[in-house]
C-alpha positions as CSV (number, residue, x, y, z in Angstrom):
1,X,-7.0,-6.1,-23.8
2,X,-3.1,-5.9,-24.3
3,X,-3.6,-7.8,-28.2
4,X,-6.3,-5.3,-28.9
5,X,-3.7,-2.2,-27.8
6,X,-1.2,-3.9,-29.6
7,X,-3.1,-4.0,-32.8
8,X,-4.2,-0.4,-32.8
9,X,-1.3,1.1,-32.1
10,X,0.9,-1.4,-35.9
11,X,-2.6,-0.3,-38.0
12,X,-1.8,3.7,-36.3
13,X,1.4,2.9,-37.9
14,X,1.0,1.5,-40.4
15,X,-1.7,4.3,-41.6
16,X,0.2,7.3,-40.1
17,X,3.6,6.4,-41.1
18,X,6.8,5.9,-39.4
19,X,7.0,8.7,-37.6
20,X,4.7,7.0,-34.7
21,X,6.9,4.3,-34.5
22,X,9.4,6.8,-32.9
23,X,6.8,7.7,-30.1
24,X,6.4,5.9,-27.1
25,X,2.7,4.8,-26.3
26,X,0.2,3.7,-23.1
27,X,0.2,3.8,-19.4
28,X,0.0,0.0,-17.8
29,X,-1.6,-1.0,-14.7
30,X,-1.0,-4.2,-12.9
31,X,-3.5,-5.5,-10.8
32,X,-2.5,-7.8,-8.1
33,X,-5.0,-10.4,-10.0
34,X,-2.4,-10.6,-13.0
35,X,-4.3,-8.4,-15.2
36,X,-2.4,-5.7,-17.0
37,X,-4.3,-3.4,-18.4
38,X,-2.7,-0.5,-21.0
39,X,-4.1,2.7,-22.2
40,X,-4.0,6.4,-20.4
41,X,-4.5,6.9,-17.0
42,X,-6.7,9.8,-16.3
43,X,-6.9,10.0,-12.5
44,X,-4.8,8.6,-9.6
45,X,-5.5,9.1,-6.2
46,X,-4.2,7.6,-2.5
47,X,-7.3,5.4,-3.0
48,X,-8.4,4.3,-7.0
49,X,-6.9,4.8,-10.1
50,X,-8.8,5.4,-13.6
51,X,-7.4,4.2,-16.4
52,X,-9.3,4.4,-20.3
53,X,-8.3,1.8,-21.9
54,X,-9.2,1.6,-26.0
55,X,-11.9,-0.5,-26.6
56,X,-13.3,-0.7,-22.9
57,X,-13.8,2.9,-21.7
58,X,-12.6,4.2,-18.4
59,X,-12.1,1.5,-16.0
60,X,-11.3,2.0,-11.9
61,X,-9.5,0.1,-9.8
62,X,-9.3,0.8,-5.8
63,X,-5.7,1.3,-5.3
64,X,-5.6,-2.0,-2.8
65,X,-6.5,-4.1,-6.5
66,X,-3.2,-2.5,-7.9
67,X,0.0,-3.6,-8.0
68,X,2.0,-1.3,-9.4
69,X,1.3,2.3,-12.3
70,X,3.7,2.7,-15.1
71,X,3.0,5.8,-16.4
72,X,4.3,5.9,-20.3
73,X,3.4,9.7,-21.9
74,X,4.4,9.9,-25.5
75,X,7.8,10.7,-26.2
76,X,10.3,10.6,-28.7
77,X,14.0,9.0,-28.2
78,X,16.3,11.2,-25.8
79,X,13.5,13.9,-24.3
80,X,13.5,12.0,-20.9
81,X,17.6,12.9,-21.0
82,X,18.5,9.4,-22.3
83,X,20.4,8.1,-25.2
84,X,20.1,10.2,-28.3
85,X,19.3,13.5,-25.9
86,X,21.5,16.3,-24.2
87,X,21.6,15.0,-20.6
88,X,20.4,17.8,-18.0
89,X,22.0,19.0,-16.2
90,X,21.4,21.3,-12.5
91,X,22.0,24.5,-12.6
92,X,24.5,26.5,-10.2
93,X,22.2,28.3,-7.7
94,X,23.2,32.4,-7.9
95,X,24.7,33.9,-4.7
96,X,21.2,34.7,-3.3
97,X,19.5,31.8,-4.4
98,X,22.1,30.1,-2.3
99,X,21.5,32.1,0.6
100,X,17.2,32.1,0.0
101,X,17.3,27.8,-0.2
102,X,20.2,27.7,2.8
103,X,17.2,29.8,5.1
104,X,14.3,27.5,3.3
105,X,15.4,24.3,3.7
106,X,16.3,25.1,7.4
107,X,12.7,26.1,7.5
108,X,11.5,23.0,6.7
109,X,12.2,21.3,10.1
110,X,10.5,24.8,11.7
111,X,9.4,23.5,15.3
112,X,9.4,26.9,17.3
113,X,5.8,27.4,18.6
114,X,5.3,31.1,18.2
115,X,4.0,32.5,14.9
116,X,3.0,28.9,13.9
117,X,5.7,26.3,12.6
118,X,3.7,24.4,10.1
119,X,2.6,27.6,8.5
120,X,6.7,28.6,7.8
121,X,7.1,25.0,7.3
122,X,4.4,24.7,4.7
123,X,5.8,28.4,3.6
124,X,9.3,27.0,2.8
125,X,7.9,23.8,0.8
126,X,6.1,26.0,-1.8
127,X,9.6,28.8,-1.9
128,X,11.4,25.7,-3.4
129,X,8.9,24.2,-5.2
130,X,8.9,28.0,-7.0
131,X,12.7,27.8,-7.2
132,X,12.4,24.8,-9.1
133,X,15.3,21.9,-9.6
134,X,18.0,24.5,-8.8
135,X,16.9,23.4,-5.2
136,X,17.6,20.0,-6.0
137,X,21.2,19.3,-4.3
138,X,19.9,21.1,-0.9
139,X,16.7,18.9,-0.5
140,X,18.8,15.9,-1.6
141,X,21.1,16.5,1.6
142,X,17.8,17.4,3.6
143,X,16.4,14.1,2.9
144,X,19.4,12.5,5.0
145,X,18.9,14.3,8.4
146,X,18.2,11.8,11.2
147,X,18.7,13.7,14.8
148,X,15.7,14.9,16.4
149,X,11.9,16.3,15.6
150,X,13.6,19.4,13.5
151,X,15.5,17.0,11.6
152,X,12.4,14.5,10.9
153,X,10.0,17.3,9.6
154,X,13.1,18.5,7.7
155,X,13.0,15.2,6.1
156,X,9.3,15.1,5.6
157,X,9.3,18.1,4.2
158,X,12.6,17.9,1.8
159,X,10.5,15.0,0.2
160,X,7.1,17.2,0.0
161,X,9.1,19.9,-1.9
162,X,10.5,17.1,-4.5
163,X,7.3,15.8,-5.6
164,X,6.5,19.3,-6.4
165,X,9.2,19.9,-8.3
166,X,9.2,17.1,-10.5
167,X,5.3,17.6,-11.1
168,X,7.0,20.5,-13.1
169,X,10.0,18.6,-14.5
170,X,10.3,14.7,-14.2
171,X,13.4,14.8,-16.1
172,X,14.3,11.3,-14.3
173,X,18.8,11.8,-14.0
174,X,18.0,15.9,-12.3
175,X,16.7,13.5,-9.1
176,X,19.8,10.6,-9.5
177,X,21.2,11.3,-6.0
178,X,18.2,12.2,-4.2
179,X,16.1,9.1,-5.3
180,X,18.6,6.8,-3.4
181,X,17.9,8.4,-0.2
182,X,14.1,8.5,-0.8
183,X,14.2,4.9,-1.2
184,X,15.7,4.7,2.3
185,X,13.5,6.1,4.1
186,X,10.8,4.0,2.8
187,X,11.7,1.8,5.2
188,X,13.0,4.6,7.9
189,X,11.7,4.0,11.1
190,X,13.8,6.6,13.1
191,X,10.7,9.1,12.3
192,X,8.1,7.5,14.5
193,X,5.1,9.2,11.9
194,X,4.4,6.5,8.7
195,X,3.5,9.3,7.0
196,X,7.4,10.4,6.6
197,X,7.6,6.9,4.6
198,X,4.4,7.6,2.3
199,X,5.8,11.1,1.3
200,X,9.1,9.4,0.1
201,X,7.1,6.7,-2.1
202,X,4.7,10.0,-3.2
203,X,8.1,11.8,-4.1
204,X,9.1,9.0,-5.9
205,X,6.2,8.5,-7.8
206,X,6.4,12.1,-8.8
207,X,9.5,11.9,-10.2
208,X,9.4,8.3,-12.0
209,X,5.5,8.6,-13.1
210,X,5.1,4.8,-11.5
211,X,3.3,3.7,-9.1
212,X,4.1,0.4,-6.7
213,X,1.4,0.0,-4.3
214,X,2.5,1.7,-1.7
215,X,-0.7,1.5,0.9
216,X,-2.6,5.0,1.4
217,X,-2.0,6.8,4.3
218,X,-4.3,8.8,5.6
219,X,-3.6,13.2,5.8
220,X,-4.7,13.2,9.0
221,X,-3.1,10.6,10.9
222,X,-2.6,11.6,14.6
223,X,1.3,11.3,15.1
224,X,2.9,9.5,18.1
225,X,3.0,11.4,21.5
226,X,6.7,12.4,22.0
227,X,8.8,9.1,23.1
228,X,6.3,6.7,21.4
229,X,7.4,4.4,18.9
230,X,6.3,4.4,15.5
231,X,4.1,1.8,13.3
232,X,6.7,-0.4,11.6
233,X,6.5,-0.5,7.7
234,X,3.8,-2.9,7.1
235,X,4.3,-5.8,4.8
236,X,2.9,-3.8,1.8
237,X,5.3,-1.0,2.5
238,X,8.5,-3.3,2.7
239,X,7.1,-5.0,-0.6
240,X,6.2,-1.2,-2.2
241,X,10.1,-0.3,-1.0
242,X,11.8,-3.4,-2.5
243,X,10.2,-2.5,-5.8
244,X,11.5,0.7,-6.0
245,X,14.7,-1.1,-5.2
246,X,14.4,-3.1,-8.3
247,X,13.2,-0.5,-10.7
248,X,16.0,1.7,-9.8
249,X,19.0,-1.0,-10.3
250,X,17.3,-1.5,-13.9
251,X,16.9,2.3,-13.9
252,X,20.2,3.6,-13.2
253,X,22.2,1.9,-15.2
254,X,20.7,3.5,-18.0
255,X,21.1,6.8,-17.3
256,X,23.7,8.7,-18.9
257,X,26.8,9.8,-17.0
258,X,26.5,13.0,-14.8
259,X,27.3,15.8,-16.1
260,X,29.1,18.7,-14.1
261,X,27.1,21.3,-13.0
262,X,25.9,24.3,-15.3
């Protein structure tokens, strides 16, 4: 299936000119199998990915088949913020936007009973999501509270509001502080809940567009009662963690120097 890709895309050149060439093409998936399969994916879920591949149709895979997603949308040299592109850079939150994300992300670890904490939790998640990257630096420093229930919904929470925010802009060096700490708590077991882990790797996927097998999780999985231990990563989780490891030490180093704040 990759030859047949392969082939379309030099006789798309070769018809269309050279101004494809310039344009990156396909989405790969890896199944644990060895097959590698490219084309455009068109769903993903916590449990199957859909993938069309040229040729063969839409194929789906449940997500335990999969090693890892590499989503690849078209783009030309320097959009992602790369060589050849103006790197982006985060912008300096006004006076009351400082204020408004100070109050927000505190909200985030909400635990007071009256009035209903998840509600002013789930409150504060969309507020930043709506302020956009300009949130960025605060969530980054949420992501490395460790003291207490407050502090591990904060966490939770800080990695919820991410993934929304690069749904709206992936731009990969905007995330190149927060993405270390994401990848530590993959493997965090000071918040007894798994789930904390499986919003880092969703917050991760949002921003890198990959995908490595990190094992579904379900919504509503009871957490421990207070002073219980949580699940240890399971062996697919430390795996899932150590490749985001990798792909960031290749990833990072191609980034292009930060750039002071704007």
């Amino acid at each position: 299936m990759r030859l047949g890709l392969r082939v379309l895309v030099i006789v798309l050149v070769l018809v269309l000119g050279p101004g494809l060439g310039s344009v990156t093409l396909a989405d790969t998936v890896t199944l644990k199998d060895g097959q590698v399969l490219e084309g455009t994916i068109v769903e993903e879920t916590a449990t199957q990915v859909v993938i069309q591949v040229p040729g063969a149709g839409a194929l789906k895979f449940a997500k335990d088949r999969v090693l890892s997603v590499d989503r690849d949308a078209p783009k030309k040299p320097g959009e992602d913020g790369g060589a050849g592109g103006e790197v982006p850079t985060l912008p300096e939150p006004t006076p009351e936007e400082a204020v408004q994300i100070e109050q927000l992300v505190f909200g985030l670890g909400d635990t007071r009973q009256a009035g209903g904490a998840g509600t002013r939790r789930e409150n504060a998640v969309t507020a930043l999501v709506d302020l956009g990257i300009v949130a960025i630096p605060a969530l980054t420093e949420a992501l490395k509270d460790r003291a207490g229930l407050g502090h591990a919904y904060r966490r939770r929470n800080a990695a919820r509001a991410l993934a929304g925010i690069a749904r709206k802009d992936p731009r990969l060096p905007l995330y190149r502080e927060a993405i270390p700490w994401l990848i530590a708590n993959l493997n965090d077991v000071s918040d007894p809940h798994p789930r904390a882990r499986k919003l880092a790797n969703d917050a991760l996927e949002a921003i890198s567009g990959r995908s490595f097998g990190y094992p579904p999780i379900p919504d509503d999985l009871p957490a421990p009662a207070a002073g219980e231990a949580g699940t240890p990563p399971a062996p697919e989780e430390i795996e899932a963690a150590r490749r985001w490891q990798a792909w960031w030490d290749e990833e990072r180093v191609k980034l292009p120097p930060a750039a002071p704040p704007g």
